[in-house]
C-alpha positions in Angstrom: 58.2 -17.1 30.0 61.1 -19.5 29.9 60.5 -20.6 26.2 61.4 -16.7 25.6 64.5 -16.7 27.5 65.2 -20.0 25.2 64.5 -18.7 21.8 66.6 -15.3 23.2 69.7 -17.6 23.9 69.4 -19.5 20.5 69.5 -16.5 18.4 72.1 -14.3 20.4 74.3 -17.3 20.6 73.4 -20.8 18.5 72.4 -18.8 15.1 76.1 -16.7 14.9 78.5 -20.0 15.5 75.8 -22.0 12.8 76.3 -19.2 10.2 80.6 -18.6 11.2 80.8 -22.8 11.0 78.7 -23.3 7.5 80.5 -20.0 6.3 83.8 -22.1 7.3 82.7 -25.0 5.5 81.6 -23.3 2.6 84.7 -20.8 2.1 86.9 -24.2 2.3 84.8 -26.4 -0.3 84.9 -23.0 -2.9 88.7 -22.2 -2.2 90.0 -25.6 -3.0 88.4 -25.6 -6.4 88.9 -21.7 -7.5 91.5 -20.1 -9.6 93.4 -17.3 -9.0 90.9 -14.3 -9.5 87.9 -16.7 -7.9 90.3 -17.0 -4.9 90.6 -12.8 -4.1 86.9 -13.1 -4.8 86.5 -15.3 -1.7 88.8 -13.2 0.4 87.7 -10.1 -0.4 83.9 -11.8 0.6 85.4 -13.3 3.6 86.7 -10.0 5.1 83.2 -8.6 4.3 81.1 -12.0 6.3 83.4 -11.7 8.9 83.2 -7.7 9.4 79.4 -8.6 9.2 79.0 -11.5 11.6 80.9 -9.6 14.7 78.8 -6.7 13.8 76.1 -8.9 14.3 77.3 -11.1 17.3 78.0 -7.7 19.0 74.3 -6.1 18.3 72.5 -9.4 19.3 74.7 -9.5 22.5 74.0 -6.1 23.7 70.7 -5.9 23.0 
């Protein structure tokens, strides 16, 4: 029973700041060595992870 309650608290919590951290780390390496047009790519996908992720965060919270 408590291995559930573990794997619950990994993937409501652990798996959404490991996804927001390597999606930091990621963004960061590709925006330094982008033009201009490869730079609104990476915004315009940011906007879209991050409107994603606290979608997600929220629904694995309150479920």
């Amino acid at each position: 029973m408590s291995i559930c309650i573990i794997y619950d608290l990994m993937i409501k919590f652990l798996l959404p700041i490991a996804v927001f951290i390597a999606a930091v780390y990621g963004i960061s390496y590709f925006w330094t060595n982008s033009d201009s047009k490869g730079k609104k790519m990476i915004a315009l996908g940011l906007i879209i992870a991050l409107i994603t992720g606290i979608s997600l965060t929220i629904y694995l919270i309150f479920d």
